[in-house]
Structure formats: structure tokens, C-alpha cells
C-alpha positions as CSV (number, residue, x, y, z in Angstrom):
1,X,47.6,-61.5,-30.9
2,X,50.4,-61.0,-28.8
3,X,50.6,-61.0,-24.7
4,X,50.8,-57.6,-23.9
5,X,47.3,-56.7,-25.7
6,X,45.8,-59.9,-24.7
7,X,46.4,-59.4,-20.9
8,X,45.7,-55.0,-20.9
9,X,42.3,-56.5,-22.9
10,X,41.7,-58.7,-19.9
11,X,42.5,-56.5,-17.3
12,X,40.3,-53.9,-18.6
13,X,37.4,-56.7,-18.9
14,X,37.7,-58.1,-15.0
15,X,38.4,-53.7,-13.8
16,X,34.9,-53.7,-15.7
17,X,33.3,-56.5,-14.3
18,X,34.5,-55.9,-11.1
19,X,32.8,-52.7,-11.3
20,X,29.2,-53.9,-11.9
21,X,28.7,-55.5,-8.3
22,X,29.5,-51.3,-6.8
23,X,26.3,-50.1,-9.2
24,X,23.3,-49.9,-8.0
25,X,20.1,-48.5,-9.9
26,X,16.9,-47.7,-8.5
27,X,13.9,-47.0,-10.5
28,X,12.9,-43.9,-11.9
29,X,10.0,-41.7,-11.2
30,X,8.7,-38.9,-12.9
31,X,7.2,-36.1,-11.3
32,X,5.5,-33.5,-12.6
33,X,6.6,-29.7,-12.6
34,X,3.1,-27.9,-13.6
35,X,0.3,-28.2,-11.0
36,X,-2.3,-28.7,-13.8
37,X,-0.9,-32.4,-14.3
38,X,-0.3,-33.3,-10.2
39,X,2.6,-30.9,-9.7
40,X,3.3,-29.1,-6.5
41,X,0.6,-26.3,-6.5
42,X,3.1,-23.5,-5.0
43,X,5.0,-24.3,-8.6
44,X,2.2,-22.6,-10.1
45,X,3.2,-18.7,-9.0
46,X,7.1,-19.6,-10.6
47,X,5.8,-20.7,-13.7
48,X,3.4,-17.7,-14.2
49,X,5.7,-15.2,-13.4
50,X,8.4,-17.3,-15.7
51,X,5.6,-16.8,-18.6
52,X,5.0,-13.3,-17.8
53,X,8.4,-12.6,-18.3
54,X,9.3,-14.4,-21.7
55,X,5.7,-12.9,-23.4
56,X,6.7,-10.0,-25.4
57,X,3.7,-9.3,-26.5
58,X,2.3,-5.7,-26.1
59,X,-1.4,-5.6,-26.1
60,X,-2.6,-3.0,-28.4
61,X,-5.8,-2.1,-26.1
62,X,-3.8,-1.7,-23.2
63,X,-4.0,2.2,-23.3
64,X,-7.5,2.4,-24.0
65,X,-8.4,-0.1,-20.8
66,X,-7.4,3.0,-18.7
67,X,-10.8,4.8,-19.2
68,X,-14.0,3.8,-19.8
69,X,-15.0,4.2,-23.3
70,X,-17.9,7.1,-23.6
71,X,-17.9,8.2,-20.5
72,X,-16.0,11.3,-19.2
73,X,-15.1,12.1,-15.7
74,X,-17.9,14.1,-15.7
75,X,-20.4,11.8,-16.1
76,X,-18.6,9.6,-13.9
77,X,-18.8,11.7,-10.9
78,X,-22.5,12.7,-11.6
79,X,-23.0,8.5,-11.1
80,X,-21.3,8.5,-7.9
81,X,-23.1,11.6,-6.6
82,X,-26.4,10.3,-7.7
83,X,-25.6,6.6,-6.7
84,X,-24.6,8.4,-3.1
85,X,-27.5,10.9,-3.1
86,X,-30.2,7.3,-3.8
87,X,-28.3,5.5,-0.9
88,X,-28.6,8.4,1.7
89,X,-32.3,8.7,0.4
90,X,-32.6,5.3,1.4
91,X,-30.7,5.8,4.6
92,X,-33.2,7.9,5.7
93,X,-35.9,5.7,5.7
94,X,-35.2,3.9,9.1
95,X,-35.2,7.0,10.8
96,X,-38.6,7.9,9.5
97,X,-37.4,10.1,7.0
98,X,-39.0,10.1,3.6
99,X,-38.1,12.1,0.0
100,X,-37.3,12.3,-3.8
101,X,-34.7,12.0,-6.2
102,X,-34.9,13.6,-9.5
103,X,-32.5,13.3,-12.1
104,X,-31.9,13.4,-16.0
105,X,-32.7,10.1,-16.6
106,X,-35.5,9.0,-14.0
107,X,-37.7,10.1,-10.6
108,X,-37.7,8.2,-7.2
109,X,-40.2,8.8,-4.4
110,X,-39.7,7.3,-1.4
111,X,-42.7,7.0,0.8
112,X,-43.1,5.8,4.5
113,X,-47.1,5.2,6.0
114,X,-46.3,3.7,9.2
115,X,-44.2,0.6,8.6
116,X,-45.7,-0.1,4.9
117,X,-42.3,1.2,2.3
118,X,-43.7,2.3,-1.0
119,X,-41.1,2.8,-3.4
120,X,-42.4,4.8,-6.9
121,X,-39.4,4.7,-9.6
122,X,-40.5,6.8,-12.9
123,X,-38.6,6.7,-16.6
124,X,-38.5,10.1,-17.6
125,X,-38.3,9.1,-21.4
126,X,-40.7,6.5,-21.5
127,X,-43.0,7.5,-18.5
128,X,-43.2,4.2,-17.2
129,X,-43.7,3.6,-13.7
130,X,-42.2,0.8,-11.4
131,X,-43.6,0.8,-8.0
132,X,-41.7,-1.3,-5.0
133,X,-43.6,-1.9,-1.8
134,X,-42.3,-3.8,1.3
135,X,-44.6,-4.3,4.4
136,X,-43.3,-5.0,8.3
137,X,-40.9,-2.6,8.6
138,X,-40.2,-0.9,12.2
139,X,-39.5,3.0,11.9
């Protein structure tokens, strides 16, 4: 082997060793992205919206979520009137106020004897009565 290689070899061995003592390592610790497995929790909105946004997936029932199946708007609003007809009815009651409520599918009398609520709700297809009473109240 002659000089010149020998001593570039060495060189290049002490440069290297020299080197060692100015590296330092610490350990390494793994932390967690999701906050499912001990992540930060404000990760979470990133990585949903991340998700969101790679899914190209188009739900085929998307378009029929918009309605509700078998009922029209129609029917709709005839549920909301009668839902807001049954609450007024009800209203009434602490003023002294008593009534009835008829409708396709049932009857509701309210009655009021001086504190004692009776409350008569009637099934118009089956005729079956449910009766609700509540005692103490103040008119």
C-alpha cells in the first residue's frame, strides 16, 4: 500500500473519530397524531376535515334524505297546525279556559272542575279512550 493512500485513509479515520465526541443523541419519543390513541384532542377537527376531503364517495340516498319519505308538505303542515292548535288548547288551561280538538285521526277534551284536569283522548278508528287526570292545580 503505498503512503499517500495509507495516510488520506488515516486522515479520513481520525476527521471521523474526531467527529463522534460533537454528536449528541437524545432518545426518541413517539407521540401520537390521532386523539383516539392520546393525541392532542384539537388534532381531531384537522383530521376529519382531511378525511372529508379525500372520501369520494357519493351517497346514493343523499337526495332522498331531503324529504321525508310519505309525507307531503301538506300533511306536514296539517302536523304543525294541529301540534300548535293541542298546545294553545293546553295553554289555555291556566287561565281557566277549557275545549276540544277534533281531528282525522283522534278527539281531545280538555276539562277543568276547579283545580282537578281531566284530560279525555279518543281513537277515532279504534274508539278507544285514554283518560289523563292531574289533581292540585291553581286556575
Amino acid at each position: 500500500m503505498n503512503k499517500k493512500t495509507f495516510s488520506q485513509r488515516t486522515g479520513i479515520w481520525l476527521l471521523g473519530l474526531g467527529s463522534c465526541g460533537l454528536v449528541h443523541a437524545t432518545e426518541l419519543v413517539y407521540t401520537p397524531i390521532n386523539p383516539s390513541f392520546g393525541g392532542n384532542p384539537l388534532n381531531g377537527t384537522w383530521l376529519l376535515n382531511n378525511a372529508q376531503a379525500q372520501n369520494d364517495f357519493d351517497d346514493p340516498d343523499l337526495k332522498n334524505r331531503a324529504a321525508v319519505p310519505g309525507t307531503s308538505a301538506l300533511e306536514r303542515f296539517t302536523s304543525q297546525l294541529q301540534s300548535r292548535l293541542l298546545g294553545q288548547l293546553l295553554d289555555n288551561i291556566s287561565t281557566g279556559n277549557t275545549g276540544s280538538l277534533s281531528t282525522d285521526s283522534f278527539i281531545v277534551n280538555v276539562i277543568d272542575d276547579s283545580g282537578a284536569l281531566s284530560i279525555e283522548v279518543t281513537d277515532r278508528a279504534s274508539g278507544e279512550v285514554s283518560e289523563i287526570k292531574v289533581n292540585g292545580l291553581n286556575p
